[in-house]
C-alpha positions as CSV (number, residue, x, y, z in Angstrom):
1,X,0.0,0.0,0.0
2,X,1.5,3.1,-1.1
3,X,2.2,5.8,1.2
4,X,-1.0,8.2,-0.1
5,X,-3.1,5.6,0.1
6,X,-1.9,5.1,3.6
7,X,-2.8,8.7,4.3
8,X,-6.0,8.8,2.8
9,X,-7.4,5.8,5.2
10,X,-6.1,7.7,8.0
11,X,-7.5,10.9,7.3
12,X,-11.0,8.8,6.0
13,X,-10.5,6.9,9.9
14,X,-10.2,10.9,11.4
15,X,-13.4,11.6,9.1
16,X,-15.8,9.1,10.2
17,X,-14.1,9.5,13.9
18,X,-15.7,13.1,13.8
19,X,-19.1,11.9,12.7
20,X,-19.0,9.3,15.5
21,X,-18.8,11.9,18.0
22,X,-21.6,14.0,16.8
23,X,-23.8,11.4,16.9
24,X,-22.8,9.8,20.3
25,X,-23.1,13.8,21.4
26,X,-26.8,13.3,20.3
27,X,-27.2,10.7,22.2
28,X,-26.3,12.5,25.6
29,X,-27.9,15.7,25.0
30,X,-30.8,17.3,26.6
31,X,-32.8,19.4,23.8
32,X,-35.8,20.5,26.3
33,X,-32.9,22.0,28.7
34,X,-33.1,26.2,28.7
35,X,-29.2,25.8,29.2
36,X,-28.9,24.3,25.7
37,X,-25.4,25.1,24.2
38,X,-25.2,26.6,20.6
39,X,-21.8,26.2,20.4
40,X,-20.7,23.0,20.5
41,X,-22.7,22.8,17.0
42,X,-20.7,25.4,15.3
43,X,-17.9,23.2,16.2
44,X,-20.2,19.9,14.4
45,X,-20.6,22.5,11.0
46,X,-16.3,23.1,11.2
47,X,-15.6,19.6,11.4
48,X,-18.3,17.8,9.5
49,X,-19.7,19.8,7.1
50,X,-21.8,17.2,5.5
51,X,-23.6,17.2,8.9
52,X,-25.7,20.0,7.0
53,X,-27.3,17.1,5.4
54,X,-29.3,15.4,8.2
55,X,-31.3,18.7,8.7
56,X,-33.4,18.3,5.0
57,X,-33.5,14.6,5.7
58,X,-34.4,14.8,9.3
59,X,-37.0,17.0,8.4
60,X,-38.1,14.6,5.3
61,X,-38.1,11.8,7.7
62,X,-39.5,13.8,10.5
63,X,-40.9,11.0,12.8
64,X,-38.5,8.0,11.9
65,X,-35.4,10.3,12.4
66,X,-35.3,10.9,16.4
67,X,-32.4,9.4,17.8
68,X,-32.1,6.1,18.2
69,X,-33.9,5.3,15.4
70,X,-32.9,3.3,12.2
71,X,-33.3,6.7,9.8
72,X,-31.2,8.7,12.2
73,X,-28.8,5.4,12.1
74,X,-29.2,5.5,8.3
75,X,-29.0,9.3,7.7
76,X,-25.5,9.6,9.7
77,X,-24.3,6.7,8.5
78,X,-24.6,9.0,5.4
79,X,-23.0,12.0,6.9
80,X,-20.0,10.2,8.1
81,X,-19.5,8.4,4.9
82,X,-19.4,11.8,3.2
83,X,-17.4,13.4,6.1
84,X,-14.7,10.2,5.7
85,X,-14.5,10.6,1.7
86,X,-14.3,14.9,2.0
87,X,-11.7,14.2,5.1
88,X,-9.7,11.8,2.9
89,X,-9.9,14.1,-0.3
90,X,-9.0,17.1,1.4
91,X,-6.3,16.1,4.4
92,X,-4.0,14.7,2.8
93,X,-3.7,18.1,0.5
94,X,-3.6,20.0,3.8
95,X,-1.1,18.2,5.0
96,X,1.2,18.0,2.2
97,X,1.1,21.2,2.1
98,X,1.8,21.7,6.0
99,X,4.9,19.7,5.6
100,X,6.1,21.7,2.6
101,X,5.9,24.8,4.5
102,X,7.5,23.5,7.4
103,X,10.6,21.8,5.7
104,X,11.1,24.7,3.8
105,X,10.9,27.2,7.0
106,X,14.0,24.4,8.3
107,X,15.8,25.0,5.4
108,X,15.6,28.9,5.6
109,X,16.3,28.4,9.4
110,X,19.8,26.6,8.8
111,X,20.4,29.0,5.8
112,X,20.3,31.3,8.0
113,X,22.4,30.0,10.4
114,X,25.3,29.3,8.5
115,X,25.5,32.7,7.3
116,X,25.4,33.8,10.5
117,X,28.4,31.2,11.6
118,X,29.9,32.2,8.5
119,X,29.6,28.7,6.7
């Protein structure tokens, strides 16, 4: 298995991860409570986007997609499918590109360096 494909499993693995955790979230949150926190859901939109996509199907499938239920099993089994393939199309972009920048801040670093040793 190539390297790439190596990194796209993983960041796929980190994809679905995130979806897991929304929906065990669901599971332990209280909706009727007036201390109901908005933010933790901004967080859900910034790291699974395709989340977006259980509020038209929970509202198609309004009474078979409470939690718990096999549509709101099969509706983010969706999202996290879609989360794992936009996770393992974008990441390992992202973090190609991380490691560029870092390795070539090194370089500049020990350029730097040696001029100042007078290398």
């Amino acid at each position: 298995m190539s390297k790439q494909t190596r990194l796209r499993l993983v960041f796929a693995g980190i994809g679905l991860a995130v979806t897991g955790a929304v929906v065990v979230y669901q599971f332990f949150i209280d909706y009727s409570s007036p201390h109901f926190l908005i933010w933790p859901w901004i967080l859900v939109l910034i790291f699974c986007p395709p989340s977006v996509l259980s509020i038209p199907l929970s509202i198609l499938f309004l009474d078979a997609a409470e939690t718990g239920e096999p549509m709101f099993n099969a509706i983010w089994a969706l999202v996290g499918l879609l989360n794992a393939a936009l996770y393992a199309g974008v990441g390992p972009a992202v973090w190609v590109q991380l490691r560029k920048t870092r390795v070539e801040s090194n370089t500049r670093l020990k350029r730097v360096a040696a001029e100042r040793r007078g290398d």
